[in-house]
C-alpha positions as CSV (number, residue, x, y, z in Angstrom):
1,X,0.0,0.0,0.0
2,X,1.4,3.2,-0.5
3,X,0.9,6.2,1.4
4,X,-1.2,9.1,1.1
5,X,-2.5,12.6,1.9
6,X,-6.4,13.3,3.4
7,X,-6.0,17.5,2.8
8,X,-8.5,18.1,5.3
9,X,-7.7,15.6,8.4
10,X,-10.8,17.2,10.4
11,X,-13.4,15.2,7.6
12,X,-12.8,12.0,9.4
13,X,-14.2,11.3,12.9
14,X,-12.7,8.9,15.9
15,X,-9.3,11.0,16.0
16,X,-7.4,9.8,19.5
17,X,-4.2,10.9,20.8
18,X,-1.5,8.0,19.7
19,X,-0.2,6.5,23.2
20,X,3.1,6.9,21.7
21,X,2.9,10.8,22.1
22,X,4.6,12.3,25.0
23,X,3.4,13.9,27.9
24,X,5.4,17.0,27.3
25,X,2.4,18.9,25.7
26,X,2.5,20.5,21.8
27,X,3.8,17.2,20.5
28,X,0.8,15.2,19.9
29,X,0.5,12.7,17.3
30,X,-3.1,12.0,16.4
31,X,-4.6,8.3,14.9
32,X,-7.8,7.1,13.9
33,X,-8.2,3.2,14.3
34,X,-9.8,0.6,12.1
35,X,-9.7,3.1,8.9
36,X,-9.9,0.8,5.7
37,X,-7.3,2.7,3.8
38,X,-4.7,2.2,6.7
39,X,-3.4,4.5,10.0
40,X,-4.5,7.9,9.8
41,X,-1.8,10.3,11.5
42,X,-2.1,14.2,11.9
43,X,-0.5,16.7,14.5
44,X,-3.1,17.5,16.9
45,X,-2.3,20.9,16.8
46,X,-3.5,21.2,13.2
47,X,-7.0,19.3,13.2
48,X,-7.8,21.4,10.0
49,X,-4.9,20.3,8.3
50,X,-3.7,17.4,6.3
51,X,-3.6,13.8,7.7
52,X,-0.8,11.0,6.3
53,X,-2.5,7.7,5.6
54,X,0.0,5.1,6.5
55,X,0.2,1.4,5.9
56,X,0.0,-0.9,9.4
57,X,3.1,-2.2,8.5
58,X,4.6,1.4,8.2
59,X,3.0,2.7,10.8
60,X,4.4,0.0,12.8
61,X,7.9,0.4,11.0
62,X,7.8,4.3,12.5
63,X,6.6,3.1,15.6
64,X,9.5,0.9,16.7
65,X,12.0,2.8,15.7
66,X,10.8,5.6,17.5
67,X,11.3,3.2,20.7
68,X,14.6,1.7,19.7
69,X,15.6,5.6,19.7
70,X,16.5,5.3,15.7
71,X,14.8,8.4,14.7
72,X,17.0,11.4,16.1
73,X,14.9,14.8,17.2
């Protein structure tokens, strides 16, 4: 599956805060589960704005290596 863009992220409904977001506040990552075109992810800070549609598989790609501390700040 590859990747894509919803423009306007605040068209879909069940948005949650991704567990994997810190606590520290501003840095929020957004999901919505069970969408049939993958793992919607936008920046809760920007609910207007666009959403990337992500694979499981690459969602779960990002995720671990954002635990194994690959992905640098």
């Amino acid at each position: 599956m590859t990747e894509h863009t919803i423009l306007d992220s605040s068209a879909l409904n069940g948005w949650r805060k991704s567990s994997y977001s810190g606590n520290e506040g501003g840095s929020c990552v957004e999901v919505v589960d069970a969408h049939p075109s993958g793992v919607p992810v936008r920046d809760s800070k920007n609910p207007h704005g666009p959403a990337l549609v992500m694979s499981a598989d690459s969602w779960a790609s990002f995720v671990s290596a954002l635990s194994d501390g690959d992905l640098p700040a």
